[in-house]
N, C-alpha and C positions, 0 to 999 in steps of 0.2 A: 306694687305700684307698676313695674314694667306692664304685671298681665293688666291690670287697668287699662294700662295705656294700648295695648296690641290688640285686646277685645275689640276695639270698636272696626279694625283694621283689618282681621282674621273673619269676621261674621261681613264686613263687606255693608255696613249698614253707615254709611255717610248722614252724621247728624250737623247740623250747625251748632258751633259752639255755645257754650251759655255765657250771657254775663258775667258771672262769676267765676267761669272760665274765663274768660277774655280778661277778666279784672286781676286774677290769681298770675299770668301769664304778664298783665303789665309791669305788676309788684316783686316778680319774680325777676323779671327783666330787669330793674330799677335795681334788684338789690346786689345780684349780677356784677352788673356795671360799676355802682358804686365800688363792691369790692375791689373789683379790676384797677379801678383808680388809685385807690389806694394802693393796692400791690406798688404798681409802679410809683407812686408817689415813696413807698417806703423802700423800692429799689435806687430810685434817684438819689433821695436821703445818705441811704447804707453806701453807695457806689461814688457819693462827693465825702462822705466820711473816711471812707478807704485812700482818695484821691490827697484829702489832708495827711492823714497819716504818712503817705509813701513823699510828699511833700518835704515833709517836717524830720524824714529818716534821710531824705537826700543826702543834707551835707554832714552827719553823725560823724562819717570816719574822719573828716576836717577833722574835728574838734576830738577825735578820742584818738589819734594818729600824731599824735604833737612829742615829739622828741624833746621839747628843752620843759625844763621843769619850772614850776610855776612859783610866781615870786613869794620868798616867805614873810611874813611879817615879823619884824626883829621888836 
């Protein structure tokens, strides 16, 4: 694929793209991007997930740090 690519570059012969070039290039783009989106959509996701979790650890030692002991049922 590279030599594909560098042939047209190395011989020095300037064609105009084809439609199907131009088209493969648009779809490529699209698909590209789309991915991209998502990444960050699922970095967003992963990085408010993490943000709960260290939330919800805050006050642990409160409650696991308690000295008197807990009422028994008689």
């Amino acid at each position: 694929m590279i030599t594909a690519l560098f042939s047209s570059a190395l011989f020095g012969s300037p064609e105009k793209p084809s439609k199907l070039s131009q088209i493969a290039t648009r779809v490529f783009s699209a698909v590209v991007e789309s991915r991209a989106r998502s990444a960050r959509l699922e970095l967003r996701r992963h990085e408010a997930f993490i943000d709960d979790l260290n939330r919800r650890q805050d006050h642990s030692a409160l409650f696991l740090d308690q000295s008197e002991l807990l009422p028994a049922k008689i």
